[in-house]
C-alpha positions as CSV (number, residue, x, y, z in Angstrom):
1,X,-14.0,-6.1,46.3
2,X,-15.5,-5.3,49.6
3,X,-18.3,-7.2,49.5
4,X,-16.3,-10.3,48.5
5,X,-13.6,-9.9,51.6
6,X,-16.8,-9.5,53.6
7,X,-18.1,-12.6,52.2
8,X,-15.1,-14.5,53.3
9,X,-14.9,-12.8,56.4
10,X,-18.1,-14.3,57.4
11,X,-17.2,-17.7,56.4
12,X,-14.4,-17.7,58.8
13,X,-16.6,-17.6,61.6
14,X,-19.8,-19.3,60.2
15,X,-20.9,-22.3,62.0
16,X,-23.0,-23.9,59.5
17,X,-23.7,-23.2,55.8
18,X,-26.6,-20.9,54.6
19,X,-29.8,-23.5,53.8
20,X,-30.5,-24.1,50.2
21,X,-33.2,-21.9,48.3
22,X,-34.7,-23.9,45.1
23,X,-37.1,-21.0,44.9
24,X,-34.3,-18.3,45.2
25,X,-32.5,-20.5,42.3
26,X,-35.2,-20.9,39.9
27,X,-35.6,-16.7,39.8
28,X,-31.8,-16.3,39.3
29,X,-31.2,-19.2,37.4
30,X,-34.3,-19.3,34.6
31,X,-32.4,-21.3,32.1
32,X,-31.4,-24.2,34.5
33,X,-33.5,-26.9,34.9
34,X,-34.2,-27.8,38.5
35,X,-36.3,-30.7,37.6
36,X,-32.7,-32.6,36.3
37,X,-30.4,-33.7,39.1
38,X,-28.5,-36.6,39.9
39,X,-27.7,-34.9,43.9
40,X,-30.1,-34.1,46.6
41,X,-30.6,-30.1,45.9
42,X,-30.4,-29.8,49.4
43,X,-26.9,-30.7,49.6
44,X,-25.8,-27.7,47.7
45,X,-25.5,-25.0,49.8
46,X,-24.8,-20.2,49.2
47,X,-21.7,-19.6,49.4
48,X,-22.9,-16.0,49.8
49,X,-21.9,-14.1,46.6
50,X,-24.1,-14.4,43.9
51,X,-22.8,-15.9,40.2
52,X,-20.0,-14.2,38.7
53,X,-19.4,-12.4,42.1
54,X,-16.2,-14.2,41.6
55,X,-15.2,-13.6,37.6
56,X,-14.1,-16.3,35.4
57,X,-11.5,-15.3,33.3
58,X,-12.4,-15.5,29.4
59,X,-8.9,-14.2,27.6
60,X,-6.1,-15.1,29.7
61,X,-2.6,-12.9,28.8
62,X,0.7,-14.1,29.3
63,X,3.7,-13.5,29.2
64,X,7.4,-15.4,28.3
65,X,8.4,-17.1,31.4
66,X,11.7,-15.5,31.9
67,X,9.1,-12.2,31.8
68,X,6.8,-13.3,34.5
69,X,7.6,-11.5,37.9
70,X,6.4,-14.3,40.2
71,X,8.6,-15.6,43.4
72,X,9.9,-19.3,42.5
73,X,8.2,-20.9,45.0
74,X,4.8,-19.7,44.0
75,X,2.5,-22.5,43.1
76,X,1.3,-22.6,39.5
77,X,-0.8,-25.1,37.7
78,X,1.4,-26.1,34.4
79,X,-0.3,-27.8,31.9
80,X,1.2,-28.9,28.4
81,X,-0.8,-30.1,25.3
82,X,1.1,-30.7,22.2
83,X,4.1,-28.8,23.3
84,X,2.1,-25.8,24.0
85,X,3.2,-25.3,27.5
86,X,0.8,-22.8,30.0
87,X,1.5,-21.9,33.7
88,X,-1.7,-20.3,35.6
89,X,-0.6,-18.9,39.3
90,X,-2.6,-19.3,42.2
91,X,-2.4,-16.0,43.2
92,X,-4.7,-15.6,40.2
93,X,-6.5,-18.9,40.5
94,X,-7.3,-18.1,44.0
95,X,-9.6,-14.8,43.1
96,X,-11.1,-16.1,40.1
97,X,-11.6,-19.9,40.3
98,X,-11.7,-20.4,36.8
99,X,-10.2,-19.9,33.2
100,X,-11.4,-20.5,30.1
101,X,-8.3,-20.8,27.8
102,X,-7.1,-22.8,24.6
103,X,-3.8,-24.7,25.1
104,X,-2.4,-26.8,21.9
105,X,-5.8,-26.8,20.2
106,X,-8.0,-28.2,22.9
107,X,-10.6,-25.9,24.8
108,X,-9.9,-26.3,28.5
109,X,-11.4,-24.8,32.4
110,X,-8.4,-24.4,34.8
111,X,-10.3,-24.6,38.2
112,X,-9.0,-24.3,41.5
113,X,-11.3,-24.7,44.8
114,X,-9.7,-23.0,47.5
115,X,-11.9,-24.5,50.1
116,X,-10.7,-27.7,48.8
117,X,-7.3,-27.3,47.7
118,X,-8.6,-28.6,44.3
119,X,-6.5,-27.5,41.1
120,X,-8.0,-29.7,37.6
121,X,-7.6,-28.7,34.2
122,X,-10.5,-29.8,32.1
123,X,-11.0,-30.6,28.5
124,X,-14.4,-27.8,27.8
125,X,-16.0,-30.7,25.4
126,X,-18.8,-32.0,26.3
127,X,-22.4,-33.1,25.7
128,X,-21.3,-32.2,21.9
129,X,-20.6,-28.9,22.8
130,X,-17.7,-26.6,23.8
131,X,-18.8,-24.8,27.3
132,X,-17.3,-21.9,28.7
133,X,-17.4,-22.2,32.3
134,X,-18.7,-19.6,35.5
135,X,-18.7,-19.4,39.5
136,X,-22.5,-20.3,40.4
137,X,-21.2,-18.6,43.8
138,X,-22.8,-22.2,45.4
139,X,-20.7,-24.9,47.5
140,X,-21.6,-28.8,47.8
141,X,-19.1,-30.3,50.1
142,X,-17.3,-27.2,50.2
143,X,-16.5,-27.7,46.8
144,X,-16.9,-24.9,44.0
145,X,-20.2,-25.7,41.8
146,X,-19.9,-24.1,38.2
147,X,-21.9,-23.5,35.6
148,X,-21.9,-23.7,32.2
149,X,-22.6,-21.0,29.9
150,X,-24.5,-22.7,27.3
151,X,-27.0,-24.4,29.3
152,X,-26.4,-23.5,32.7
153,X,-26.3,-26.8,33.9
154,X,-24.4,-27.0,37.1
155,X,-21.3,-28.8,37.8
156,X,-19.4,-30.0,40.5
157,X,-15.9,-29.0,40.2
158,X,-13.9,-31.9,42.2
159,X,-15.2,-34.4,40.2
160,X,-16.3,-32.6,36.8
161,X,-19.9,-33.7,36.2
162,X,-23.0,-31.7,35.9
163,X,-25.2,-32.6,38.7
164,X,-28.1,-30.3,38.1
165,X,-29.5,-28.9,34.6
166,X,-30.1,-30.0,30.9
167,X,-26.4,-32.0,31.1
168,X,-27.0,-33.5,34.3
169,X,-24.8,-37.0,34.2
170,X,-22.8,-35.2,31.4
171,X,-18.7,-35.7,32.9
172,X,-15.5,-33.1,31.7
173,X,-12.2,-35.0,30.8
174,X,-9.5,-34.3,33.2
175,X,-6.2,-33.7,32.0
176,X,-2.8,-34.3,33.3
177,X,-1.9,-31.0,34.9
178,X,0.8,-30.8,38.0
179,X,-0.1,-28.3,41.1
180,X,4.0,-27.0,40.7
181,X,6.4,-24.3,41.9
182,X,6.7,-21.4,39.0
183,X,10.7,-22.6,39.8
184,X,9.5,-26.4,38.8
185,X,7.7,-25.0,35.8
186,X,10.5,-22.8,34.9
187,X,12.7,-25.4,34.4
188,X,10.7,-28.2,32.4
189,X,9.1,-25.2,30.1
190,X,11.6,-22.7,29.2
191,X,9.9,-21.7,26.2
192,X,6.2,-21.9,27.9
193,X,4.2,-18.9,28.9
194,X,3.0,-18.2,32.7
195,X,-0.7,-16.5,32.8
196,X,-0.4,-12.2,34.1
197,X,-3.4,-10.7,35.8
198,X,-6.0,-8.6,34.1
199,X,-5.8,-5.4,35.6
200,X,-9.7,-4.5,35.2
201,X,-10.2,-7.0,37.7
202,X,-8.2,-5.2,40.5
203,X,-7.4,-8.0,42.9
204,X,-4.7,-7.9,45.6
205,X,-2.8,-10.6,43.5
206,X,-0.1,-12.6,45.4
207,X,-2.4,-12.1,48.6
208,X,-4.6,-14.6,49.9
209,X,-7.7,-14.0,51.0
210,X,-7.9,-17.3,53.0
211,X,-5.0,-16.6,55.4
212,X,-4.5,-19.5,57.7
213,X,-7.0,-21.8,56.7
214,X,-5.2,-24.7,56.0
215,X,-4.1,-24.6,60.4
216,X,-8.6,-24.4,60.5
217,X,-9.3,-27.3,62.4
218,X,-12.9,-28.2,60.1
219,X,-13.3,-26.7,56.3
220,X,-15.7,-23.8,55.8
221,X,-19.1,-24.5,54.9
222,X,-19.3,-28.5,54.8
223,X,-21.3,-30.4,57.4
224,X,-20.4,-33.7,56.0
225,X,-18.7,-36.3,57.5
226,X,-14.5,-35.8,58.5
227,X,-12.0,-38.8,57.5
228,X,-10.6,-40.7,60.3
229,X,-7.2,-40.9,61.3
230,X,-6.0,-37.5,59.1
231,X,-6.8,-34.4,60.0
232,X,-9.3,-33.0,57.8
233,X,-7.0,-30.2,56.1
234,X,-4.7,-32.3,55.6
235,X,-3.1,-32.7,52.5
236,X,-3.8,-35.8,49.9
237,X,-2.6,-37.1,46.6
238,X,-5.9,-38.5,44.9
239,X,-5.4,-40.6,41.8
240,X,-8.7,-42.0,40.9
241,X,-10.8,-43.0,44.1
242,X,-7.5,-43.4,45.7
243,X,-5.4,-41.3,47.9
244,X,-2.0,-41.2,49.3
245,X,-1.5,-38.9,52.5
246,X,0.9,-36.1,51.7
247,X,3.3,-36.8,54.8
248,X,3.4,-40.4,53.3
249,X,4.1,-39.3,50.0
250,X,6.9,-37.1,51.5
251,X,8.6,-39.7,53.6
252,X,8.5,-42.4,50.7
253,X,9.6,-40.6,47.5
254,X,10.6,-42.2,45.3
255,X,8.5,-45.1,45.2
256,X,6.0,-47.3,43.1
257,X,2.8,-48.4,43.8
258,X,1.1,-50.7,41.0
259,X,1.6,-48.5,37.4
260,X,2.0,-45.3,39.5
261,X,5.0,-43.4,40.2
262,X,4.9,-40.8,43.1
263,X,8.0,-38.2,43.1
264,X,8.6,-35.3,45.3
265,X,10.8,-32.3,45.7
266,X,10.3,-29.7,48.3
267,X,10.2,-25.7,47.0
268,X,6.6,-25.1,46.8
269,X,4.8,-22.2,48.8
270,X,1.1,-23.3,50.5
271,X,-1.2,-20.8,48.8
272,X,-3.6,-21.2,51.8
273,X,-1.1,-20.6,54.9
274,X,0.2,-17.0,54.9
275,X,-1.5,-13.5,54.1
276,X,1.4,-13.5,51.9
277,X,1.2,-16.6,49.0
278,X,5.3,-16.6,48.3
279,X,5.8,-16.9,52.0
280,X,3.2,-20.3,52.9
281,X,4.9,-22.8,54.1
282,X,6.8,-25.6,52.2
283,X,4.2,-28.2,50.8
284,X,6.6,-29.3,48.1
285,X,6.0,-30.5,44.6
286,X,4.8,-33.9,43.9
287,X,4.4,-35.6,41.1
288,X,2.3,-38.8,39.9
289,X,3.0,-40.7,36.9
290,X,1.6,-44.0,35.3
291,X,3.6,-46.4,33.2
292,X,2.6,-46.7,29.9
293,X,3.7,-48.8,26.6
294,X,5.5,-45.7,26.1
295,X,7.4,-45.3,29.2
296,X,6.1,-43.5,32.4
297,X,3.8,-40.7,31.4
298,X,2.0,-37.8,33.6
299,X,-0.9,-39.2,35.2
300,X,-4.4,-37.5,36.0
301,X,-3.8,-36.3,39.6
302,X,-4.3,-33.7,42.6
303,X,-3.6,-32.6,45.7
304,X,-6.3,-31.9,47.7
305,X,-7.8,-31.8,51.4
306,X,-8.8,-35.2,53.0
307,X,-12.3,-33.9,54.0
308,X,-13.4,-33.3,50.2
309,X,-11.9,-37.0,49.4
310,X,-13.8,-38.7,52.1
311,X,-16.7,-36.4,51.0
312,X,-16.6,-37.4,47.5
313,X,-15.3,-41.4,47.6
314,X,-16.4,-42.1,51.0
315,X,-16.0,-45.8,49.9
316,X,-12.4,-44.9,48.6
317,X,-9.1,-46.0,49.8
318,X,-7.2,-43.5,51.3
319,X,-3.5,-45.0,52.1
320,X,-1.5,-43.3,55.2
321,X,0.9,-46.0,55.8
């Protein structure tokens, strides 16, 4: 625990991000195959833990959610798959990155980037195989880099494909999952079940570690290039290799743009303002959904900074008015 509140001590006032050590990597990492990659290795970068320093979670418990004891603005991301309906907090999410669960059937990796803001659910299939998912403890773009267990190929969390190893090119579905309130969860899925922490972990849970970095006037670690005309923090709603600014999202709900439906509704706390999680600011819940031949339907979406979007779709469209 101390080293890791070190760690992130020292990123608060890091200037640039520790260089890139193939070498270092190819002792730690004797499985993974270096000679694969689809990314410059020097773009990934230590985020100074070593793998696993920050746990994936294997065996999730819950509980009922009228038993969870979480503040009803406390952002959760709910995900439901065949009427099995699953809430993870961020108060978890925010310690352990990742969890490795089951939800109606399907094998999935809830992730979460803090750096990035980036919540995804993931379908665990791929490259014919079911893959359990860890925390390399490396950054590209800021953005968490995971690894899989099976073949510890590495994968870049913010867009789901391997970019170094045996399943280099290999991409993770992503599956409609809504960054909510626990309220807003509450309320569509009475009879789901809301993730509880794991006490051999011992976390400050409901604390976060990160306190004020969404007010940081640059991310942590990236020395990439910043989007122009949004502040690089600042909230986006990325559907595809599109974005809508958050502010414009807010000011506009309701409203339609092509086959997508944006929605908002204020009551959810920032998980990246405060010491305190339940006491961030109000970033509100939004929504995205696409029409279908079935009516309108939950579409693949997130909410993430606008420095990781430009990072990542730097040819993308990123509406603000």
């Amino acid at each position: 625990m101390r080293h890791l509140l070190l760690t992130i001590a020292i990123w608060s006032t890091m200037a640039v991000p520790l260089a890139a050590d193939p070498a270092s990597w190819r002792a730690d990492w004797p499985r993974t195959d270096f000679t694969r990659h689809n990314v410059a290795l020097d773009e990934i970068t230590s985020g100074g833990l070593p793998r696993d320093a920050i746990p994936a979670i294997d065996a999730p418990a819950f509980v009922p959610v009228d038993a969870a004891e979480l503040p009803a603005r406390e952002p959760v991301i709910g995900l439901v798959i065949g009427g099995d309906a699953r809430a993870y907090p961020l108060r978890i999410l925010i310690w352990h990155e990742i969890v490795n669960d089951v939800v109606g059937g399907v094998p999935v990796a809830i992730t979460y980037c803090p750096l990035c803001n980036s919540a995804i659910a993931f379908d665990r299939r791929a490259g014919g195989q079911v893959l359990a998912f860890g925390v390399t403890g490396n950054l590209r773009n800021s953005d968490l880099v995971m690894y899989d267990r099976q073949t510890e190929s590495w994968w870049q969390q913010f867009v789901g494909e391997a970019i170094v190893g045996t399943l280099t090119g290999e991409r993770l579905t992503m599956l409609p999952a809504r960054l909510e309130s626990f309220a807003s969860f509450k309320a569509r899925a009475p009879d789901g079940r809301v993730q509880v922490p794991d006490d051999r972990f011992q976390r400050p849970y409901g604390q976060n570690p990160y306190p004020g970095y969404e007010s940081a006037p640059a991310p942590f670690l990236y020395r990439g290039i910043l989007p122009a005309r949004i502040a690089p923090l600042a909230r986006v709603v990325r559907v595809g290799d599109q974005a809508w600014s958050l502010d414009l999202v807010r000011t506009r709900a309701p409203f339609v743009d092509g086959d997508l439906r944006f929605s908002f509704v204020a009551g959810q706390a920032s998980a990246l303002g405060t010491g305190t999680i339940a006491e961030g600011a109000d970033v509100g819940n939004v929504l995205v959904e696409r029409r279908t031949a079935d009516g309108w339907r939950d579409a693949v979406y997130t909410v993430d900074f606008a420095f990781a979007f430009r990072a990542f779709f730097p040819n993308g469209v990123l509406h603000l008015d």
